[in-house]
N, C-alpha and C positions, 0 to 999 in steps of 0.2 A: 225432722224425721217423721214420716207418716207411718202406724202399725195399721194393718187392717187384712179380714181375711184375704185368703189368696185365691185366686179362680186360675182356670185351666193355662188362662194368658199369662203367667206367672211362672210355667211350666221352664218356662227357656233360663230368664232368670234366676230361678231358682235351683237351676239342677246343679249350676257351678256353686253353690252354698252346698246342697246337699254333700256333693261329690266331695267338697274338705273335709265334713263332719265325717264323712264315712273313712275320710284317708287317716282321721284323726284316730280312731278306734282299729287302726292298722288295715285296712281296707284297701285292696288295688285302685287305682284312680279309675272310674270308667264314668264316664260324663254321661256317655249315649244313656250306659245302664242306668243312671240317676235321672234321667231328663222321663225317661220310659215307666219307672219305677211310679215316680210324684205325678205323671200325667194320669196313670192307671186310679192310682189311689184319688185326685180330682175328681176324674171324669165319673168315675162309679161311685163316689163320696163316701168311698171308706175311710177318710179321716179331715180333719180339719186342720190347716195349716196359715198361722198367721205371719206375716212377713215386715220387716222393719226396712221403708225403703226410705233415705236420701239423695237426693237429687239425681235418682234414677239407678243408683248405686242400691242394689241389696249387699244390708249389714247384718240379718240374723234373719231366723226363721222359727217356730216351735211349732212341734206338728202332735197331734192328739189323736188316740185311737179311739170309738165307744166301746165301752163296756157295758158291764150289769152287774149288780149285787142282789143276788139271790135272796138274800137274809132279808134287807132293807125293802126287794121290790124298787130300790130306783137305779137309775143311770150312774154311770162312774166316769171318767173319763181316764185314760192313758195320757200321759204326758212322756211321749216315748223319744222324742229329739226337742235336742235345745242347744242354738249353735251361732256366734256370735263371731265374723272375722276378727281376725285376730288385730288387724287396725280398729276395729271399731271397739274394741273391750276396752271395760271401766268408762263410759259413756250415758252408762244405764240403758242402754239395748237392748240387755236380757232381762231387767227390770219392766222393760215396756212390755217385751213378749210373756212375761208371765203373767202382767198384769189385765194383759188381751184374753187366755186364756181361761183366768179366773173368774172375767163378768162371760165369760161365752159358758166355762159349765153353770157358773147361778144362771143367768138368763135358761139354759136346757132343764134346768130344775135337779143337775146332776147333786148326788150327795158328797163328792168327793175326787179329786183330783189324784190320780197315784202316780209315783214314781221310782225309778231304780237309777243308783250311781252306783261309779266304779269306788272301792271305798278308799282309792289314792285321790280323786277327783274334791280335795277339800275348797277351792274353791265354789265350785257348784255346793255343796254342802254350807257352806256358809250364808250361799246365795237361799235356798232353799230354808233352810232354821232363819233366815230374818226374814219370810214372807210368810211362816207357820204351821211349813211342813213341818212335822216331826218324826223322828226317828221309830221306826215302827220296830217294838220288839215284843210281841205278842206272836206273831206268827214267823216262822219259815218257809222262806221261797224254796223252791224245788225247778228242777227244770229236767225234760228229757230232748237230748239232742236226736232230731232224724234224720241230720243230716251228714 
């Protein structure tokens, strides 16, 4: 298994990963719209996205937004998808993908990796508390829908 960032040529293989992650979260399937979505965010490098590929086979993807921390003055990074076929789990997969993104924020000089799950989603939670996220209960998320 090779993890390493993904470039725009990654686009094709990648959108059929995206498109389950999004059907996973109840999502209509639209492939076009995935392929369109991860080529935008490449091409203009609004996010970093690394990819777990065997023998030409994509098995997971985790993809990262920048942020800032005002307070701190440094970088943060979004760890907004994390998505592993469902043949390839418990392989440590999503192991490798977390593990890609965590030298890519050290290496950025970020202070910090964030995340949000669903709070039925205990596997991820589990996966998550044994790499050292922890449980954030100091603040409250909020959110306003526009759409």
């Amino acid at each position: 298994m090779h993890v390493y960032k993904a470039t725009l040529e990654d686009a094709e293989g990648l959108s059929a990963l995206f498109d389950l992650y999004r059907q996973f979260y109840d999502q209509d399937a639209n492939l076009e719209g995935a392929k369109l979505f991860l080529s935008e965010r490449l091409q203009k490098q609004e996010s970093v996205i690394f990819v777990a590929v065997q023998d030409l086979v994509y098995l997971g993807f985790i993809q990262l937004y920048p942020s800032f921390s005002s307070v701190s003055m440094r970088r943060t990074w979004i760890l907004n998808d994390l998505y592993v076929q469902e043949e390839a789990r418990g392989q440590g997969v999503a192991q490798k993908l977390l593990d890609a993104a965590k030298i890519h924020a050290l290496q950025s000089g970020a202070k910090s990796l964030e995340l949000q799950t669903a709070p039925d989603n205990l596997a991820a939670q589990r996966l998550y508390e044994k790499n050292g996220y922890k449980h954030d209960t100091s603040f409250r998320n909020y959110s306003l829908c526009l759409l």
